[in-house]
SELUMLUM-532815 format. One line per 8 residues: number of its first residue (from 1); their letters; for each residue y, z, x of N, C-alpha, C. Coordinates in Angstrom, 2 decimals. Layout:
// SELUMLUM-532815
NUM> a> Y:Z:X:Y:Z:X:Y:Z:X  ...;
END
This chain:
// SELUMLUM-532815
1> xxxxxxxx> -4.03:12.30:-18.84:-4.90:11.72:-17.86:-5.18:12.69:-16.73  -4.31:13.43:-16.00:-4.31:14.08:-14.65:-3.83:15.38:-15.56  -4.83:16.43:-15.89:-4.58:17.91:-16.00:-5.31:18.65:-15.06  -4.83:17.98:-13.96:-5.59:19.06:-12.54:-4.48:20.35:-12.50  -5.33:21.82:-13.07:-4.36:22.84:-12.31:-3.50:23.31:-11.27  -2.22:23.36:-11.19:-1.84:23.48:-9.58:-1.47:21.79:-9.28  -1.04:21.28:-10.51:-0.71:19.52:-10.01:0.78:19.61:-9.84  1.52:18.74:-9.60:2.41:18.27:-9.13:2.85:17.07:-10.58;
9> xxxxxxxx> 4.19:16.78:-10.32:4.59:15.65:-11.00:5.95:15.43:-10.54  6.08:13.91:-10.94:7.20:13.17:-10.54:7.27:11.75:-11.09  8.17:11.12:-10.36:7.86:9.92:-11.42:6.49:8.64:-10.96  6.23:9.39:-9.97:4.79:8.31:-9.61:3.73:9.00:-10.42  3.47:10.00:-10.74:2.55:10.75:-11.36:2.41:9.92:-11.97  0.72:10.24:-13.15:-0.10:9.92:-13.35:-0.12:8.64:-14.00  0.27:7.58:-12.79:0.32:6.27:-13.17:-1.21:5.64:-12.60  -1.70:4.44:-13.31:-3.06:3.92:-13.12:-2.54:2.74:-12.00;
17> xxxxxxxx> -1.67:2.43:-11.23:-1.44:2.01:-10.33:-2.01:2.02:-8.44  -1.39:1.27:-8.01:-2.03:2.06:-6.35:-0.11:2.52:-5.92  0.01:2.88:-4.84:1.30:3.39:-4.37:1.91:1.77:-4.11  0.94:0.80:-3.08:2.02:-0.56:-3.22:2.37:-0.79:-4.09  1.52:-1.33:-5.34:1.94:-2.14:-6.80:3.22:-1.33:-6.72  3.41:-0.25:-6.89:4.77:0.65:-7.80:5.72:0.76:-6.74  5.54:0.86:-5.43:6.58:0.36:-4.43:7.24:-0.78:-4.98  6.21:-2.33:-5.34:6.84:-3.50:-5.57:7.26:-3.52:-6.69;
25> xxxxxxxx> 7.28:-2.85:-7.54:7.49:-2.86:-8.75:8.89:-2.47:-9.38  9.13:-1.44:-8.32:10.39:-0.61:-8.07:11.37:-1.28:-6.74  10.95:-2.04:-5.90:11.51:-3.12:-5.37:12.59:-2.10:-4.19  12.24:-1.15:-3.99:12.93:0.10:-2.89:13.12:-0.66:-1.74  14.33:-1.07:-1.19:14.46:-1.26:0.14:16.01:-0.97:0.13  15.92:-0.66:1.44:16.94:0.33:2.60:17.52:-0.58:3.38  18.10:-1.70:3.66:18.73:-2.33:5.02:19.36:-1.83:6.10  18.77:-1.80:7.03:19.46:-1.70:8.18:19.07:-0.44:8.40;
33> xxxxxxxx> 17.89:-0.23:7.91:16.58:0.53:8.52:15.35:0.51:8.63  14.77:0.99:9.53:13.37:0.83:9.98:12.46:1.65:9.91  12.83:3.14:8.90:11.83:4.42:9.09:12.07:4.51:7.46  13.20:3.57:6.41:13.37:4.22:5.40:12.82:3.68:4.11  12.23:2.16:4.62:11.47:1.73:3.50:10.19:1.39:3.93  9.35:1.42:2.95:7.83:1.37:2.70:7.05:0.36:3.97  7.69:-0.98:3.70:7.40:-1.80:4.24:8.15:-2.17:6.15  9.01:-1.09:6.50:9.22:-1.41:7.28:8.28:-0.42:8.73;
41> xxxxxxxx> 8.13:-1.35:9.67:7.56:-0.66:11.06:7.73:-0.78:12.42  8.57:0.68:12.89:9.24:0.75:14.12:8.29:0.43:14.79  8.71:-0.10:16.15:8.04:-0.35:17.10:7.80:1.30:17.79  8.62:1.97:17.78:8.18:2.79:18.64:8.84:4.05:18.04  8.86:5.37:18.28:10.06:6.62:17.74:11.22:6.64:17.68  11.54:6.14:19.16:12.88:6.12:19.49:13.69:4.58:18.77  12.86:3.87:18.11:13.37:2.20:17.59:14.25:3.06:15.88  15.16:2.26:15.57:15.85:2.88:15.26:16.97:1.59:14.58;
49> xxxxxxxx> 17.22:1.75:13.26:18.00:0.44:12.81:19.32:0.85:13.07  19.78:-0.48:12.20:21.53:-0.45:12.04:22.20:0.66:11.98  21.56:1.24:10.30:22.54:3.14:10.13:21.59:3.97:10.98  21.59:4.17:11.61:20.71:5.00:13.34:20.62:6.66:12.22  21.99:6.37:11.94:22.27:8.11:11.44:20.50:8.49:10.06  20.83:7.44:9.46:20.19:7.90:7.77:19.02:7.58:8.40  18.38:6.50:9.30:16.75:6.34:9.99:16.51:7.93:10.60  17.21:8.29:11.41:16.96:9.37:12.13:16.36:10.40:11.12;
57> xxxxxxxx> 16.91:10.41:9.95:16.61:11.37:8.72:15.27:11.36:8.30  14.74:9.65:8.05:13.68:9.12:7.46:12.90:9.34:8.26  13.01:9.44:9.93:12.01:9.59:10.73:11.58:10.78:10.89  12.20:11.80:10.60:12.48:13.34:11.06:11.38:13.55:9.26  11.39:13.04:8.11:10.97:13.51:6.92:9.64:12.65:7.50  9.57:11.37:8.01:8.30:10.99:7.86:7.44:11.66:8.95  7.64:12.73:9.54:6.60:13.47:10.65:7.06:14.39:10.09  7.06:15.42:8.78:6.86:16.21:8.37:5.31:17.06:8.96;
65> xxxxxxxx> 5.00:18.18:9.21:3.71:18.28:9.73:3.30:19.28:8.65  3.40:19.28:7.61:3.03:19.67:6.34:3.35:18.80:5.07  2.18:17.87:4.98:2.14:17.44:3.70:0.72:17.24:3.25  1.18:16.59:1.88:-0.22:16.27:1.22:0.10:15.16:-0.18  -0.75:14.28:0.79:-1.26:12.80:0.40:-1.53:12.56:-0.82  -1.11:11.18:-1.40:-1.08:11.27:-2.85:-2.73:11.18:-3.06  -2.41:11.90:-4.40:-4.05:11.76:-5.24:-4.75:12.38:-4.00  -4.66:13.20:-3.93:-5.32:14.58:-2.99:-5.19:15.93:-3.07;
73> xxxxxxxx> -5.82:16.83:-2.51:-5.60:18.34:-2.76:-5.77:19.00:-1.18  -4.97:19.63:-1.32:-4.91:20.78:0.14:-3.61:22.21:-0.40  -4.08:22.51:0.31:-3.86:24.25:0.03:-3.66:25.19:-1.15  -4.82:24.48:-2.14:-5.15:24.62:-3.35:-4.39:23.98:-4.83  -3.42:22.58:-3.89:-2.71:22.32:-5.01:-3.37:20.76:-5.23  -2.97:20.35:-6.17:-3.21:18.90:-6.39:-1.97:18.30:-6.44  -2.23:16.97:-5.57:-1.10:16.13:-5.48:-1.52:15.03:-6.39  -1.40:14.61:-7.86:-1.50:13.98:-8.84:-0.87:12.38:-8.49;
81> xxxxxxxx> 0.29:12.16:-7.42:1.19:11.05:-7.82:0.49:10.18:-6.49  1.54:8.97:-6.61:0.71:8.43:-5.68:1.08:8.54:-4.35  2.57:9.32:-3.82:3.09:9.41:-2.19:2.98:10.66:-2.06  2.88:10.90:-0.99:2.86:12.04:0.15:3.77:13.05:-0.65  3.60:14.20:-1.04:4.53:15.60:-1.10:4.50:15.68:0.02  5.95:17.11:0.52:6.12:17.74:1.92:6.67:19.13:1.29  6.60:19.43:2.71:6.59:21.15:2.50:8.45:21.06:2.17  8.50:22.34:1.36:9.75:22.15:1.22:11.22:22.23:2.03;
89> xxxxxxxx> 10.52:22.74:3.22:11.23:23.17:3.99:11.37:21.40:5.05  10.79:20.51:5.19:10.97:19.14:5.37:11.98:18.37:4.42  11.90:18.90:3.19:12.58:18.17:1.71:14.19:19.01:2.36  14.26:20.34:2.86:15.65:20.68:3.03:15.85:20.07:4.09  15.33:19.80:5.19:16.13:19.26:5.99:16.20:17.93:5.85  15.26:16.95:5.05:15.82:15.56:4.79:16.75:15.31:4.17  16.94:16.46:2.80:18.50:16.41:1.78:19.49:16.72:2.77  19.52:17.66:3.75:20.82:18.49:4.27:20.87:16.84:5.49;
97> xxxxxxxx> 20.33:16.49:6.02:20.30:15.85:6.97:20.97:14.08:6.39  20.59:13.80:4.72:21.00:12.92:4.41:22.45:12.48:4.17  22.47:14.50:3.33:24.14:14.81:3.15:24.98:14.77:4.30  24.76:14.93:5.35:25.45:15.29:6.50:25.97:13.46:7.01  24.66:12.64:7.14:25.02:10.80:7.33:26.33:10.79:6.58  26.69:11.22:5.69:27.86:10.34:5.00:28.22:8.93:5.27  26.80:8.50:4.94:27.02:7.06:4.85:26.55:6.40:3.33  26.86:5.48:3.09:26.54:4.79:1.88:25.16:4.27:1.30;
105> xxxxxxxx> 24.15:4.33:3.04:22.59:4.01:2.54:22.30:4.93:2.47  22.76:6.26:3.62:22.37:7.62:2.95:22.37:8.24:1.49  23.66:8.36:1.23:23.52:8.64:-0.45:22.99:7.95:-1.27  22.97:6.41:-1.33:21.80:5.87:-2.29:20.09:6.69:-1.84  19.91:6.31:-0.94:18.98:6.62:-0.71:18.80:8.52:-0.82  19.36:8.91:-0.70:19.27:10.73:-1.49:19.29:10.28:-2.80  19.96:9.82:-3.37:20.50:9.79:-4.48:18.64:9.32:-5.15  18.51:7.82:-5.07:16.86:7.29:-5.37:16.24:8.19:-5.23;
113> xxxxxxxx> 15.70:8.76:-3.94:14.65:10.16:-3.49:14.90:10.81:-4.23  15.75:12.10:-4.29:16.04:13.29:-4.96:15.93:13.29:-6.21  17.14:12.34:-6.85:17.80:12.20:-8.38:16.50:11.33:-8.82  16.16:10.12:-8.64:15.48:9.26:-9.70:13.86:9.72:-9.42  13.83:9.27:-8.19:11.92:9.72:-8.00:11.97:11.11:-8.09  12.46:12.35:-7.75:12.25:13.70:-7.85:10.94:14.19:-7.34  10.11:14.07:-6.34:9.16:14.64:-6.04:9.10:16.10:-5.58  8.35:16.89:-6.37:8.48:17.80:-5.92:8.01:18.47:-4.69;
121> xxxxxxxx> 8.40:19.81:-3.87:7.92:19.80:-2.77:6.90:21.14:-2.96  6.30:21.35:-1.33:5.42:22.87:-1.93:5.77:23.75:-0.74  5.75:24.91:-1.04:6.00:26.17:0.00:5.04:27.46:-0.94  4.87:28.43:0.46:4.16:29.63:-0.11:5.53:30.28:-0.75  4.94:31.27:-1.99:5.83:32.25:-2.39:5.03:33.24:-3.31  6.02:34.28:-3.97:4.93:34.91:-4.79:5.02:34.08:-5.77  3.96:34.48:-6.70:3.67:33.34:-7.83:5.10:33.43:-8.87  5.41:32.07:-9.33:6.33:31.82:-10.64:5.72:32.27:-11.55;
129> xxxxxxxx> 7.12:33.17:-12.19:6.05:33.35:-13.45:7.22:32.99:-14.67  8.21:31.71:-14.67:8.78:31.62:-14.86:10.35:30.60:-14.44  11.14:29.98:-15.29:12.58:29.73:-14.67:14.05:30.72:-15.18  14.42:30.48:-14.23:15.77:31.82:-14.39:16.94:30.91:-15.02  16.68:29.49:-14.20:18.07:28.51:-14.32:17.72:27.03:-14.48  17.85:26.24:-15.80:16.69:25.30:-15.61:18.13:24.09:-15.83  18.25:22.83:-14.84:18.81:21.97:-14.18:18.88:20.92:-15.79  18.73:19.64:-15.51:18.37:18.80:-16.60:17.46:18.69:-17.11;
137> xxxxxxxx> 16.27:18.73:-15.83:15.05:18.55:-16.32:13.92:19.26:-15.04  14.97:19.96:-14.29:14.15:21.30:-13.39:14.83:22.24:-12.82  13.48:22.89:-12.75:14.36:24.62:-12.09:14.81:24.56:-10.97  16.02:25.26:-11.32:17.00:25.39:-10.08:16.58:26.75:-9.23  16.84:28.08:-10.45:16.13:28.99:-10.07:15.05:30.14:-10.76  13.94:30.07:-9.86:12.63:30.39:-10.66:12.78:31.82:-10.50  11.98:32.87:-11.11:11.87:33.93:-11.45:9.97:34.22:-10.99  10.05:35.20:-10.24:8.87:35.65:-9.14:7.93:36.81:-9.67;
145> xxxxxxxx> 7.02:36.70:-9.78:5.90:38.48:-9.59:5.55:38.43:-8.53  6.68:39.64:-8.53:7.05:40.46:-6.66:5.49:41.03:-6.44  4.68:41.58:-7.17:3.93:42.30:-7.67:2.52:41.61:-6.78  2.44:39.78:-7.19:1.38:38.76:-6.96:1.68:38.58:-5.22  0.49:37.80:-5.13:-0.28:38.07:-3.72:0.70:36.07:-3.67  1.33:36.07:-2.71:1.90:35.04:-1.85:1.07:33.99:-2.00  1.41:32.45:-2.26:0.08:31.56:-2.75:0.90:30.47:-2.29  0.81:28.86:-2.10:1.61:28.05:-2.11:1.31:27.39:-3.67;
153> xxxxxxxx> 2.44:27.50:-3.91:2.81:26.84:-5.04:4.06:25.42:-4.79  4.21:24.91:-6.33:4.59:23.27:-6.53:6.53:23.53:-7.18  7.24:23.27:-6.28:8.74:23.35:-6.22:9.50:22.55:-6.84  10.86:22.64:-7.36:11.47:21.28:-7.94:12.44:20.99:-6.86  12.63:19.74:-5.91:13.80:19.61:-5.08:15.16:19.55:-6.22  16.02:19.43:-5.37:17.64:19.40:-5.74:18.02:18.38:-6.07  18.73:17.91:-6.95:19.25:16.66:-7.07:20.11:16.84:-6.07  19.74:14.75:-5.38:21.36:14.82:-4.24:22.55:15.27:-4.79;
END
């Protein structure tokens, strides 16, 4: 269905859905936060649920100031699925920032993000031309032409 060059995939990819239906479908909620599920809305920045720690995370990933919107294209990539990619450097500090909560909604919630949905993230680099070290079902570490002109290309995050 979606062979846009330069696409992305994950597990929202190329579903004939909208992003709610598959939110509800998948039934994702977070208690005792207010920045970490779909349906919830702070009153303000500083509003802030129960685990303060793992919201602070969700709030800090959801003002990422590099992303790109599902079923859209910007900086020559296509975003195929139906939620927001982020730059990868947002994806490290939401994993490092989740790991650090050591709390129990934190790790589910890394655990869901990272492990089950897997979205991938994007950063410039030289082009892949290749994987060096390939995970279950992604590269851990890719293999580069030092040679190619710096481009943003489509990343695999870490499992939590």
């Amino acid at each position: 269905m979606f062979n846009f060059p330069n696409s992305t995939y994950g597990i929202d990819s190329k579903r004939l859905t909208t992003a709610k239906e598959f939110i509800t479908g998948m039934s994702v909620i977070f208690p005792g936060t207010k920045w970490c599920s779909p349906n919830d809305n702070p009153e303000s920045y500083e509003d802030l649920g129960y685990f303060y720690t793992t919201d602070k995370c969700c709030r800090g990933h959801d003002h990422c100031p590099h992303t790109i919107p599902g079923r859209s294209q910007k900086y020559g990539l296509w975003n195929t699925g139906l939620f927001t990619r982020s730059h990868c450097d947002c994806e490290r500090k939401f994993y490092l920032c989740l790991k650090d909560s050591k709390s129990v909604i934190a790790g589910q919630l890394g655990f869901t993000y990272f492990t089950l949905f897997g979205p991938q993230c994007f950063r410039e680099d030289y082009p892949i031309i290749g994987c060096g070290k390939w995970g279950l079902r992604r590269c851990e570490r890719y293999i580069y032409d030092y040679h190619g002109e710096v481009k943003y290309q489509w990343f695999d995050n870490l499992y939590f």
